[in-house]
C-alpha positions as a Markdown table, in Angstrom:
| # | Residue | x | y | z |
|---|---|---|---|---|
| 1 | Unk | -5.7 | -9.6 | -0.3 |
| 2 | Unk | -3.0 | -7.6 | 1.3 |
| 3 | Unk | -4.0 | -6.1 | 4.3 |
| 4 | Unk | -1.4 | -3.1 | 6.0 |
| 5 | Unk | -1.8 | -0.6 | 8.4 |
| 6 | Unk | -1.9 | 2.7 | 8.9 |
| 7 | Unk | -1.4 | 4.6 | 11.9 |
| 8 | Unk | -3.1 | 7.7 | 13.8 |
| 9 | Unk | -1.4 | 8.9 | 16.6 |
| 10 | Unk | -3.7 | 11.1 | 19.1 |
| 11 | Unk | -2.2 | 13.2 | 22.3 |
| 12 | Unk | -4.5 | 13.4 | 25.6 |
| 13 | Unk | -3.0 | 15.3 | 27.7 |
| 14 | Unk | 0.7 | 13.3 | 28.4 |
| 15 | Unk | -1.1 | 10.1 | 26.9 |
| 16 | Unk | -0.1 | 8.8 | 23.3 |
| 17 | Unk | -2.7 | 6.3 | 22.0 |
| 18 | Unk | -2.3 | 4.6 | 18.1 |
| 19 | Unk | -5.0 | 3.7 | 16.6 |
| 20 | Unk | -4.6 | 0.9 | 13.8 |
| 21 | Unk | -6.7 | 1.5 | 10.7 |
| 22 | Unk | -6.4 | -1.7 | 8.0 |
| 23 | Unk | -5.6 | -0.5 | 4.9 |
| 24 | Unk | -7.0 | -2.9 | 2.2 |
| 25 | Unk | -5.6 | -3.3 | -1.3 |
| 26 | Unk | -6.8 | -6.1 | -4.0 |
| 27 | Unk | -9.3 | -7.1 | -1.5 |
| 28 | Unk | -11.2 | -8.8 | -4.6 |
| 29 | Unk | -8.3 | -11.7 | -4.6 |
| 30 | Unk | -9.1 | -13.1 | -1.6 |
| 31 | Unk | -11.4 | -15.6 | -0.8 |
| 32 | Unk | -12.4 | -13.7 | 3.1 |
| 33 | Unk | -11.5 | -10.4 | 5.0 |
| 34 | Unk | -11.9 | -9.2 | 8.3 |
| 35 | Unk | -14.6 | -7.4 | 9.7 |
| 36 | Unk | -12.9 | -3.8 | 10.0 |
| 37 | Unk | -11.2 | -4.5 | 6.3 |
| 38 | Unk | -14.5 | -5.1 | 4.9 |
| 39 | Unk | -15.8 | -2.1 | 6.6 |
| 40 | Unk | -12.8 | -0.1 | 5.1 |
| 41 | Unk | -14.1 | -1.0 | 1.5 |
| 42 | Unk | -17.3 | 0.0 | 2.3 |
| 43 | Unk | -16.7 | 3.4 | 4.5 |
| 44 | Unk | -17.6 | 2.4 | 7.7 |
| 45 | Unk | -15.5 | 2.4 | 10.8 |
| 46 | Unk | -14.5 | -0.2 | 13.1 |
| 47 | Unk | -17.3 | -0.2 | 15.6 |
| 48 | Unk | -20.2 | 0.6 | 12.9 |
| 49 | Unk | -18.9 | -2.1 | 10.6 |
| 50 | Unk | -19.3 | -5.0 | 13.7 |
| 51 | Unk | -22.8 | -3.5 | 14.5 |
| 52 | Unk | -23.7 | -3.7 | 10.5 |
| 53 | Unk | -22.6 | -7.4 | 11.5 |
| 54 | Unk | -24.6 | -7.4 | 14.4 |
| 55 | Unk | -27.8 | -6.6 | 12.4 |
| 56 | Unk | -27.5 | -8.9 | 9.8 |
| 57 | Unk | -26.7 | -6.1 | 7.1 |
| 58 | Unk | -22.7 | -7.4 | 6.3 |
| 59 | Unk | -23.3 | -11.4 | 6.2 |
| 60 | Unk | -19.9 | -12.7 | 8.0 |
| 61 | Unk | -19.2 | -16.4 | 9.4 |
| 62 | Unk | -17.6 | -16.9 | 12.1 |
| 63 | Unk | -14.4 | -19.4 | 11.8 |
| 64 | Unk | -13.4 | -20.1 | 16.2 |
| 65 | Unk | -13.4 | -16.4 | 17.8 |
| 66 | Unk | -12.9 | -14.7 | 14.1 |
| 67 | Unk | -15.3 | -13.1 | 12.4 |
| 68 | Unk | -14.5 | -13.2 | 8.4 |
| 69 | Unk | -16.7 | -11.3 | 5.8 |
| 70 | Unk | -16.8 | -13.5 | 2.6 |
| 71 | Unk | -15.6 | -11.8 | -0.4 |
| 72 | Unk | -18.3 | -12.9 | -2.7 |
| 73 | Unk | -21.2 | -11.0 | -0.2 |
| 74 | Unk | -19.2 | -8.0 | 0.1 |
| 75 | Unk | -19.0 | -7.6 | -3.8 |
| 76 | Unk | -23.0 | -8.8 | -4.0 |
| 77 | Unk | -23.9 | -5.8 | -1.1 |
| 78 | Unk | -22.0 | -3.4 | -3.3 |
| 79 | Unk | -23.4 | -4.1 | -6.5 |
| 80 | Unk | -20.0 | -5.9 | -8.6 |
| 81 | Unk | -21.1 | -8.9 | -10.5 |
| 82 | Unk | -18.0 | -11.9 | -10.9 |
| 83 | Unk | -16.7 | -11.5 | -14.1 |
């Protein structure tokens, strides 16, 4: 899975703030992703995609502080069956 970034740059007033959004190709190689790429894949944003977590609705384990959505439950929750 190759994860990137791409950047949105907001003005407020003589404040810049950059937002980081993952961009997420190939994800299906990849044995885990993150919360916010999963999210990507599936349309959410970064703070609904951690309350889907929350709730139970993306299943995710949690390796030390990270949480990682496996690969293989984000392609069942979407409907793709392993080939």
């Amino acid at each position: 899975m190759q994860v990137g970034s791409s950047r949105a740059v907001l003005s407020s007033g003589d404040r810049w703030a950059t937002h980081v959004h993952p961009v997420v190709t190939d994800w299906r190689s990849s044995a885990v992703m993150s919360v916010e790429a999963a999210g990507t894949v599936l349309g959410l944003g970064r703070s609904a995609s951690y309350e889907a977590v929350r709730r139970g609705d993306i299943p995710a384990i949690k390796i030390g502080r990270r949480l990682l959505v496996p690969t293989a439950h984000l392609r069942a929750l979407i409907g793709e069956v392993d080939r």
